[in-house]
C-alpha positions as a Markdown table, in Angstrom:
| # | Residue | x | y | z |
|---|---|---|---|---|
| 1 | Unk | 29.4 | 26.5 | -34.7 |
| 2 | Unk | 31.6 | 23.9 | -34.8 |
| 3 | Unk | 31.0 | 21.0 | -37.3 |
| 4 | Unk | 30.1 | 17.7 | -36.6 |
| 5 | Unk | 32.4 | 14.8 | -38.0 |
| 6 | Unk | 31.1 | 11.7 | -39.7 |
| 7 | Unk | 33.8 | 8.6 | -40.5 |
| 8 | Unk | 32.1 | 5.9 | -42.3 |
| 9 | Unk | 34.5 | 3.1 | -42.2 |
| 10 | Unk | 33.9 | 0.0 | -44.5 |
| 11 | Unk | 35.2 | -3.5 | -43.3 |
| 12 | Unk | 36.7 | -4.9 | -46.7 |
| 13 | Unk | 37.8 | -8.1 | -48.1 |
| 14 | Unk | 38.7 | -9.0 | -51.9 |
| 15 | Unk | 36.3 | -6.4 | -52.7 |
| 16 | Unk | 38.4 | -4.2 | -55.5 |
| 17 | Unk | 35.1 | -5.1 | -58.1 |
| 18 | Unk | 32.4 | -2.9 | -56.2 |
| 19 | Unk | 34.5 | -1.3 | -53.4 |
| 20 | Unk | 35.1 | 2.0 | -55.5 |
| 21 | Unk | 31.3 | 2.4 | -56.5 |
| 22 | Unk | 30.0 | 1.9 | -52.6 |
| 23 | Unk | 32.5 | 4.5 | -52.2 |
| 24 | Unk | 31.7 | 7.3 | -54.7 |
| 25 | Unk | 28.1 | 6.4 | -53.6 |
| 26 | Unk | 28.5 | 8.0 | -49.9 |
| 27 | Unk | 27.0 | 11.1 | -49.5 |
| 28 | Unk | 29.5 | 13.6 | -48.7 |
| 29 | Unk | 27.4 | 16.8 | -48.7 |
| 30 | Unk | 24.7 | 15.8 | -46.5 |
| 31 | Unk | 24.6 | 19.3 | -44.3 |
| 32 | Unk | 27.0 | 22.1 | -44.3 |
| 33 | Unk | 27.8 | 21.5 | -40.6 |
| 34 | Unk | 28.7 | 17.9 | -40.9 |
| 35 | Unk | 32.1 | 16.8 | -42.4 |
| 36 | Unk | 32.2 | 13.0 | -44.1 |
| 37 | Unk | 35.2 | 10.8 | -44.6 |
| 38 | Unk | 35.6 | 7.7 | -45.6 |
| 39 | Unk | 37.6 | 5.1 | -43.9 |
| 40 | Unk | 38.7 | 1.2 | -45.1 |
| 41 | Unk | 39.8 | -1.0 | -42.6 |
| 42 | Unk | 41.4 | -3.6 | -45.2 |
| 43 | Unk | 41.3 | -7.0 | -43.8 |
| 44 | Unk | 44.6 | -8.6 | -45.6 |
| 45 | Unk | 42.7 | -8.7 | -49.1 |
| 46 | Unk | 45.0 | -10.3 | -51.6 |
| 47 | Unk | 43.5 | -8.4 | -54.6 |
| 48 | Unk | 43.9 | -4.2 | -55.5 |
| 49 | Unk | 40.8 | -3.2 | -52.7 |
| 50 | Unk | 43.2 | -0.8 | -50.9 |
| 51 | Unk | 44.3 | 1.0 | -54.7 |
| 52 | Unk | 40.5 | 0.6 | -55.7 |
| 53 | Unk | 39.5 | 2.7 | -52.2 |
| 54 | Unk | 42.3 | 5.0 | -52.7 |
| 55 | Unk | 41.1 | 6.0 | -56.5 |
| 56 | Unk | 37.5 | 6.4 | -55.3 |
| 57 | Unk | 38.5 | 9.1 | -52.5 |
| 58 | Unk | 38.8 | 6.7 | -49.1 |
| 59 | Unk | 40.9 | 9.4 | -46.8 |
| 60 | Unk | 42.4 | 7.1 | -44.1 |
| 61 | Unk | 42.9 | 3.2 | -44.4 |
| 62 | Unk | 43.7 | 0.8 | -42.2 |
| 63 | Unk | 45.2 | -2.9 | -43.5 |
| 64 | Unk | 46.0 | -6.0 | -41.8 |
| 65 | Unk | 48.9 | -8.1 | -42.9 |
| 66 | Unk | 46.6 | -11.2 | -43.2 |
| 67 | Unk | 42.9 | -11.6 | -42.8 |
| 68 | Unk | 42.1 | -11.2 | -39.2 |
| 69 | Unk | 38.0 | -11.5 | -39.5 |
| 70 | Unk | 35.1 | -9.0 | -39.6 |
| 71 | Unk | 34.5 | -9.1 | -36.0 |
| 72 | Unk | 38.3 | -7.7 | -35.7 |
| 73 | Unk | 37.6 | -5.5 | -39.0 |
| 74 | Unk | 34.9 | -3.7 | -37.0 |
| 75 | Unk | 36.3 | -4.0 | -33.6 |
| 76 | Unk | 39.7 | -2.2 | -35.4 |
| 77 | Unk | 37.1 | 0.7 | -37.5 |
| 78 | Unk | 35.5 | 1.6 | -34.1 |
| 79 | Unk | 39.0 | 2.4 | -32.3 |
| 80 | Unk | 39.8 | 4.1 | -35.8 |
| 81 | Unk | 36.7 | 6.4 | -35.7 |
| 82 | Unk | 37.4 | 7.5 | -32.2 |
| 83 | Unk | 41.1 | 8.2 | -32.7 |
| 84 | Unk | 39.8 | 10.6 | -35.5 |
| 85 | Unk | 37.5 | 12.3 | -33.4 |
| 86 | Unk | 34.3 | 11.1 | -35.4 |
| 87 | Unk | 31.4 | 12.6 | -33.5 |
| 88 | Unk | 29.1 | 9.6 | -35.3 |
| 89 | Unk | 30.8 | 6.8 | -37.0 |
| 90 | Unk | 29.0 | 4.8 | -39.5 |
| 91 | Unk | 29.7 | 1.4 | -40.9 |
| 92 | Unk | 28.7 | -0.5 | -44.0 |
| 93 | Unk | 29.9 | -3.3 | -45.9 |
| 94 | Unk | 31.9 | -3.0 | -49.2 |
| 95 | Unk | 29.9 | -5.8 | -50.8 |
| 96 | Unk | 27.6 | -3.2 | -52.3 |
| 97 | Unk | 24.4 | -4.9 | -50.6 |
| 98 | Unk | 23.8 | -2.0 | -48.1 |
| 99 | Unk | 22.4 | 1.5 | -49.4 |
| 100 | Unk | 25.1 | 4.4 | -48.7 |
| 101 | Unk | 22.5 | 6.8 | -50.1 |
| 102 | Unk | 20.8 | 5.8 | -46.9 |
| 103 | Unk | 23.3 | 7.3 | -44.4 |
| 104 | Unk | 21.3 | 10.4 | -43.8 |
| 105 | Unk | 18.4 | 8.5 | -42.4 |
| 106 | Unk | 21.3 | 6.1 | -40.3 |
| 107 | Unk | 23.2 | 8.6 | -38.3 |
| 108 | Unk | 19.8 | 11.3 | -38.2 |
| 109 | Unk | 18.4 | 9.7 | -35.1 |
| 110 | Unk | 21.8 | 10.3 | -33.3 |
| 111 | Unk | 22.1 | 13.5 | -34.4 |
| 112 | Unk | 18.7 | 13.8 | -32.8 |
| 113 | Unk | 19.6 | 12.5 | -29.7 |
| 114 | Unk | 17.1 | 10.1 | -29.7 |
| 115 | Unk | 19.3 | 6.9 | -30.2 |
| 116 | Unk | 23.1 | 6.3 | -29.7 |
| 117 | Unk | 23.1 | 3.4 | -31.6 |
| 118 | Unk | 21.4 | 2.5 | -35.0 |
| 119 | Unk | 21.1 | -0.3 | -37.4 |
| 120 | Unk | 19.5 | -0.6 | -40.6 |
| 121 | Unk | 17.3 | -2.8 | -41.4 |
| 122 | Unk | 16.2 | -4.9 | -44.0 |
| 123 | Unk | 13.2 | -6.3 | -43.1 |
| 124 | Unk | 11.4 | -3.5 | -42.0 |
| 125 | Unk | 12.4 | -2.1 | -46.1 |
| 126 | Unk | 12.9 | -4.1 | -48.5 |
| 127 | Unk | 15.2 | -7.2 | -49.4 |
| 128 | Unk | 16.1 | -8.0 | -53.2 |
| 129 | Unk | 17.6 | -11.6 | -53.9 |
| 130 | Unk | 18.3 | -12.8 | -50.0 |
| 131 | Unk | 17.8 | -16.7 | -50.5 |
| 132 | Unk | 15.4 | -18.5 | -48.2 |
| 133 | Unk | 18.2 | -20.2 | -46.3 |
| 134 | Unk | 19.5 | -17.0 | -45.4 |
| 135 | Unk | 16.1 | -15.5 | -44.4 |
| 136 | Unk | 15.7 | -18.3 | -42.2 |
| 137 | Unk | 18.9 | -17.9 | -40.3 |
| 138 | Unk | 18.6 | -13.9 | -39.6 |
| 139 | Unk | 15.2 | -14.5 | -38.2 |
| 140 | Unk | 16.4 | -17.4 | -35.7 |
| 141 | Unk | 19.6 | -15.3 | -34.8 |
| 142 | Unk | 17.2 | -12.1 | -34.5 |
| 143 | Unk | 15.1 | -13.8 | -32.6 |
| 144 | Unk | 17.3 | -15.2 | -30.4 |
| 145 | Unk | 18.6 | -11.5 | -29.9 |
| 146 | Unk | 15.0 | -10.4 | -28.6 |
| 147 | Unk | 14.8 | -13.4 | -26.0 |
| 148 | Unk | 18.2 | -12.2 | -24.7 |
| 149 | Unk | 17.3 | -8.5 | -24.5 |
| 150 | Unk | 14.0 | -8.8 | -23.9 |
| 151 | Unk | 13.9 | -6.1 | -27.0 |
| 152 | Unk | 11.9 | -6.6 | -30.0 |
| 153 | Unk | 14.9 | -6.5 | -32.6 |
| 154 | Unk | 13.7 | -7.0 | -36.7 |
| 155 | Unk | 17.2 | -7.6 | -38.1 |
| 156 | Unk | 20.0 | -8.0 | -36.0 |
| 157 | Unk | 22.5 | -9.2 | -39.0 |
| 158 | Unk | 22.3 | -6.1 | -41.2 |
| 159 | Unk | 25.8 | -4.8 | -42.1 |
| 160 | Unk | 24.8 | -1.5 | -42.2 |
| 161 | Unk | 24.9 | 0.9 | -38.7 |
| 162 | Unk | 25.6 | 4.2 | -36.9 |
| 163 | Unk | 27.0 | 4.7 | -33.6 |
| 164 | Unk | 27.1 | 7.7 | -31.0 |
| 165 | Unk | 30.7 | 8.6 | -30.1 |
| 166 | Unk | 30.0 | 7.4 | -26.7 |
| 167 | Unk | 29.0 | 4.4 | -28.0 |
| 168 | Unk | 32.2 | 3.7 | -30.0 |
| 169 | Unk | 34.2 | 4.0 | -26.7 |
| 170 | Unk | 32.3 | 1.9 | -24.8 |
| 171 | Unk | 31.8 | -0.7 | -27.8 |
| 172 | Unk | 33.1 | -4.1 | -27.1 |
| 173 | Unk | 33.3 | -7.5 | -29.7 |
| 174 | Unk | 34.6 | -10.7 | -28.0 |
| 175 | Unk | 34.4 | -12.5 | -31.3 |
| 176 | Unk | 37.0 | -11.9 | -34.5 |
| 177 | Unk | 34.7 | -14.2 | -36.8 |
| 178 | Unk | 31.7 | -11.5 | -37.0 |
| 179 | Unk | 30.7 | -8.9 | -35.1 |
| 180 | Unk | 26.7 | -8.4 | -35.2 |
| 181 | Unk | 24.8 | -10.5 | -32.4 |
| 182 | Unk | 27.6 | -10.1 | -29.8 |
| 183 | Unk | 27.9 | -6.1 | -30.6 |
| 184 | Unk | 24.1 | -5.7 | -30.1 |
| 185 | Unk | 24.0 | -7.5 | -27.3 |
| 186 | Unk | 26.9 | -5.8 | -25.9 |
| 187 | Unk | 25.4 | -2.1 | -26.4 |
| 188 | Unk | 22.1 | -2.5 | -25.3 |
| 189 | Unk | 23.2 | -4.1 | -22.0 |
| 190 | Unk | 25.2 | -1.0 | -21.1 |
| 191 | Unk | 22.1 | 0.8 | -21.5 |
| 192 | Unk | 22.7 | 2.3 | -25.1 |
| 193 | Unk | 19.7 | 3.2 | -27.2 |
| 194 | Unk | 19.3 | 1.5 | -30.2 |
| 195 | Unk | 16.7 | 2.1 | -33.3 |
| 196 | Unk | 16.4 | 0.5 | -36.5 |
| 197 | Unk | 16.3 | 1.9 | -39.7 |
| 198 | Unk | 14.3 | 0.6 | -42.6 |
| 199 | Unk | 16.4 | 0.6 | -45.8 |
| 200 | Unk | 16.7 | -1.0 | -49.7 |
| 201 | Unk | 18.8 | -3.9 | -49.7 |
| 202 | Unk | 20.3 | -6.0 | -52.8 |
| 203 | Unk | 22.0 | -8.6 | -52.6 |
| 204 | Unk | 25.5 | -8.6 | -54.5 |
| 205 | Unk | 25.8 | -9.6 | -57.6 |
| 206 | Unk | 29.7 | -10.1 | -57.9 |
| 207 | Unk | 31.7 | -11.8 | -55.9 |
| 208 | Unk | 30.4 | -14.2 | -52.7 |
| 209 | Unk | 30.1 | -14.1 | -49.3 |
| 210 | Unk | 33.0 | -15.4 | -47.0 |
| 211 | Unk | 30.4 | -16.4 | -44.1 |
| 212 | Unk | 29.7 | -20.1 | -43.9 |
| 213 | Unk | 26.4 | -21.2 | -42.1 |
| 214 | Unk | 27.7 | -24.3 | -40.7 |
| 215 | Unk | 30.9 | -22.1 | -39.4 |
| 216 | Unk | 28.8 | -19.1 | -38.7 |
| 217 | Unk | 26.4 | -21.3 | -36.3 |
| 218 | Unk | 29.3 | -23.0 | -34.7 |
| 219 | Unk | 31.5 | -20.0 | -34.6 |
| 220 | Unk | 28.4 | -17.4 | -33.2 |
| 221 | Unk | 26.2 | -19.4 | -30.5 |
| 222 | Unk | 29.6 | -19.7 | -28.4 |
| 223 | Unk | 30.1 | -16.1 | -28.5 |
| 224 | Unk | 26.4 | -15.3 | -27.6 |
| 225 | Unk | 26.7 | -17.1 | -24.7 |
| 226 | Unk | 30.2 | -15.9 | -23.6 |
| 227 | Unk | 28.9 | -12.2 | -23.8 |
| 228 | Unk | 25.3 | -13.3 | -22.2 |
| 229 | Unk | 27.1 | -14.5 | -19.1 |
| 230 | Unk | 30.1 | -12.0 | -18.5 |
| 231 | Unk | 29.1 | -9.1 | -16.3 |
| 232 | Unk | 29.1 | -5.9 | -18.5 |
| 233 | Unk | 28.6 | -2.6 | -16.2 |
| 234 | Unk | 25.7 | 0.1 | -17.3 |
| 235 | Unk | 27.2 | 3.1 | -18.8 |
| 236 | Unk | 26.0 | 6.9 | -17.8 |
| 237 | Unk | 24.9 | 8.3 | -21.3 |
| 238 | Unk | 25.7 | 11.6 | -21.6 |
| 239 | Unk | 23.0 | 13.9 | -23.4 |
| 240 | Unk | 24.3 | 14.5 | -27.4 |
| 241 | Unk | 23.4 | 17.9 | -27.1 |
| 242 | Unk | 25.8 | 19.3 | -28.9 |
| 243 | Unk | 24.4 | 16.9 | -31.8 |
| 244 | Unk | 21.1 | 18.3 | -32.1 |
| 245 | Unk | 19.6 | 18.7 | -35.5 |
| 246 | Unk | 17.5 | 21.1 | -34.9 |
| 247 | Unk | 20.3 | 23.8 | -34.6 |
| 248 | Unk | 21.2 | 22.3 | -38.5 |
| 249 | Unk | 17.6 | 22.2 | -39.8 |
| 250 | Unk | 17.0 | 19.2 | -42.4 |
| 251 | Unk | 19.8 | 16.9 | -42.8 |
| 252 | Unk | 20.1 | 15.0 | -46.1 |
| 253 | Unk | 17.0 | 16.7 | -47.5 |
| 254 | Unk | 14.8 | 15.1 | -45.2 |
């Protein structure tokens, strides 16, 4: 039986205080028919994040000469998972906000076949230190995201998500500032399944986040509405059946 191959890629910027922990943190034994790596697509930190990843046991990375933008760090760690032949590729921040112990519960719907494309969510878990400004915003954009898909979405910011391999080919991200209304909307249109995943988030406690809300309004809305109105064709998903779980059993311990 052949194994199934897992890539989770981390975007990463300046992150050499807690990039090594997220890393040692991802489970790399979750089943004996599914083989994990680790990929860093470095974004042109200026700081040791690549030697950090390297030391904690990242197998491939990827680095930009100068910083490019998480849109492009994600749009770059998609096109790296399928060039690797990832069956599931799975990404989450470096920040250390996002749960890697959680990755068994992110990629097991796909493994399922009963989702292609899964994000985890904080507000259907639980959410440690997020100030109220910040709450405010992710519910507007989220809700924003359900108007456009007519699709009840809970948290369409969360760094945290898994993605079918048919989905990472067909993936598209208009937008190098950030990646997460624009890929949703993108997805779901071409007829991709997506579930969310409640998990335990916390926000960081070293460094700060590069996103702006001012820059992040005026830098976002404009892409929402470039992807709302370009034509995006519906894509033929082919049955994961080769993904099943129940040929593995539990995954994870579940």
């Amino acid at each position: 039986m052949r194994k199934q191959k897992v890539v989770v890629f981390l975007p990463a910027f300046n992150e050499e205080a807690v990039i090594a922990q997220v890393i040692s943190r991802i489970p790399r034994q979750i089943h004996p028919f599914i083989d994990v790596k680790v990929l860093v697509i470095d974004d042109g930190s200026s700081d040791h994040t690549v030697n950090e990843a390297k030391n904690a046991g990242a197998e491939f990375i990827v680095r930009f000469e100068k910083n490019r933008g998480l849109g492009a760090a994600v749009r770059q760690g998609l096109h790296e998972c399928v060039k690797l032949g990832a069956d599931v590729g799975v990404m989450i921040d470096a920040d250390g906000e996002y749960p890697p112990e959680q990755i068994p519960d992110l990629i097991k719907p796909i493994l399922e076949d009963h989702a292609d494309y899964t994000m985890g969510s904080r507000f259907l878990g639980t959410i440690n230190g997020m100030k109220l400004h910040r709450r405010i915003g992710n519910y507007c954009f989220t809700f924003l995201q359900s108007i456009l898909l007519r699709k009840w979405i809970v948290d369409g910011q969360s760094g945290m998500r898994a993605f079918s391999k048919q989905a990472m080919e067909n993936a598209e991200i208009i937008h190098d500032y950030n990646y997460a209304q624009v890929l949703t909307l993108n997805l779901v249109r071409k007829g991709f399944r997506v579930k969310e995943i409640p998990i335990h988030y916390h926000v960081r406690t070293t460094g700060q986040s590069f996103i702006k809300f001012k820059s992040y309004v005026g830098s976002v809305l404009p892409a929402i509405l470039k992807e709302m109105v370009r034509p995006v064709k519906k894509v033929k998903i082919e049955s994961q059946d080769h993904h099943s779980i129940e040929r593995y059993g539990d995954v994870g311990g579940y």
